[in-house]
C-alpha positions in Angstrom: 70.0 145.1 30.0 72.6 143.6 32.6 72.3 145.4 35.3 75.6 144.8 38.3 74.7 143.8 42.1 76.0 147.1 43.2 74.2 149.2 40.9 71.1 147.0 42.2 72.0 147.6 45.5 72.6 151.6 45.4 68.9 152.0 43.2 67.4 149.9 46.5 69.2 152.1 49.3 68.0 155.3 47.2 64.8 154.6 46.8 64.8 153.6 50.3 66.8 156.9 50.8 63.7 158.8 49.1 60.8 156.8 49.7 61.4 155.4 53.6 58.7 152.5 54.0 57.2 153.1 50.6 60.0 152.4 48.8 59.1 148.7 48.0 55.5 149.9 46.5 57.7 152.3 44.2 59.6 149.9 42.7 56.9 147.5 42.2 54.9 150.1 40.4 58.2 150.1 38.4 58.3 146.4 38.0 54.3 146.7 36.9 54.6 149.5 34.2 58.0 147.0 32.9 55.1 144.1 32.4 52.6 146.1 31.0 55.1 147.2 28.8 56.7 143.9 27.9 60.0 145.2 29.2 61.1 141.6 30.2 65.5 143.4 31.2 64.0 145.6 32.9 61.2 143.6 34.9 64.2 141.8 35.8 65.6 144.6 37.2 63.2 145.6 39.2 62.7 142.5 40.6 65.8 142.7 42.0 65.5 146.0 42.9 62.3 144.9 45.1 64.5 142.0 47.2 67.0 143.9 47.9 64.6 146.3 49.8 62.8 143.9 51.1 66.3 142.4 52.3 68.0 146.0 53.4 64.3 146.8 55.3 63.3 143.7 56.5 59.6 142.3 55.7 58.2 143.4 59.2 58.7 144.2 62.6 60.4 141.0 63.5 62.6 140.6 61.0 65.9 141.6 63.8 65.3 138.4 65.2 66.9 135.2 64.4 63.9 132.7 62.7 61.8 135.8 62.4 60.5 134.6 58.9 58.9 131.9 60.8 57.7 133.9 63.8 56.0 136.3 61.3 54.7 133.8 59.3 53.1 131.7 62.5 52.0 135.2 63.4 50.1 136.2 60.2 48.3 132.6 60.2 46.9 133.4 64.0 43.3 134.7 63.9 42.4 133.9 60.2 39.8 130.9 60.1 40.9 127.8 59.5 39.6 126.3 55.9 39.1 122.4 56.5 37.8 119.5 54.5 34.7 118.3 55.7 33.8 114.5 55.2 32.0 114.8 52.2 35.3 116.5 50.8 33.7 120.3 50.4 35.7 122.8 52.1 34.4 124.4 55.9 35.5 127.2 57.6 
C-alpha cells in the first residue's frame, strides 16, 4: 500500500481533529493491531501517521522553543537516579 505525504498528513490532522491530545495513542493502537496482524503497508502507514502528529503537536510543552528537544530531554533526565559503575564493575544507584 503506498500511501502519499498528503494523505499522511490529512489522516494526522484528523485524528488530531477528533482525538485532541490522544490522537498519537490512537494511531499507535492502529500501528499495534497492523503488527499483530502482520500488516507490514500498513504498519508503515501508521508509523507515519504517528510522526506526523508528533511533528504537527509537538512532543511536550516545550516543543515552541528553539533546541526544545534538548531542553526536554535534559529535563526528563533531572530527578531520576543516576545508575553508575561501581569499582568492582556492578552497577549502583
Amino acid at each position: 500500500m503506498v500511501v502519499s505525504e498528503a494523505e499522511i498528513e490529512r489522516t494526522a490532522r484528523d485524528l488530531i481533529a477528533q482525538w485532541s491530545r490522544r490522537a498519537a495513542h490512537v494511531a499507535i493502537e492502529g500501528l499495534n493491531k497492523s503488527i499483530d496482524l502482520k500488516d507490514w503497508s500498513s504498519r508503515d502507514m501508521w508509523v507515519r501517521v504517528v510522526r506526523a502528529i508528533h511533528e504537527n503537536q509537538g512532543s511536550g510543552s516545550a516543543t515552541s522553543a528553539p533546541g526544545a528537544k534538548l531542553s526536554r530531554s535534559r529535563t526528563a533526565l533531572q530527578g531520576r537516579p543516576r545508575k553508575r559503575q561501581s569499582r568492582s564493575g556492578t552497577l549502583a544507584q
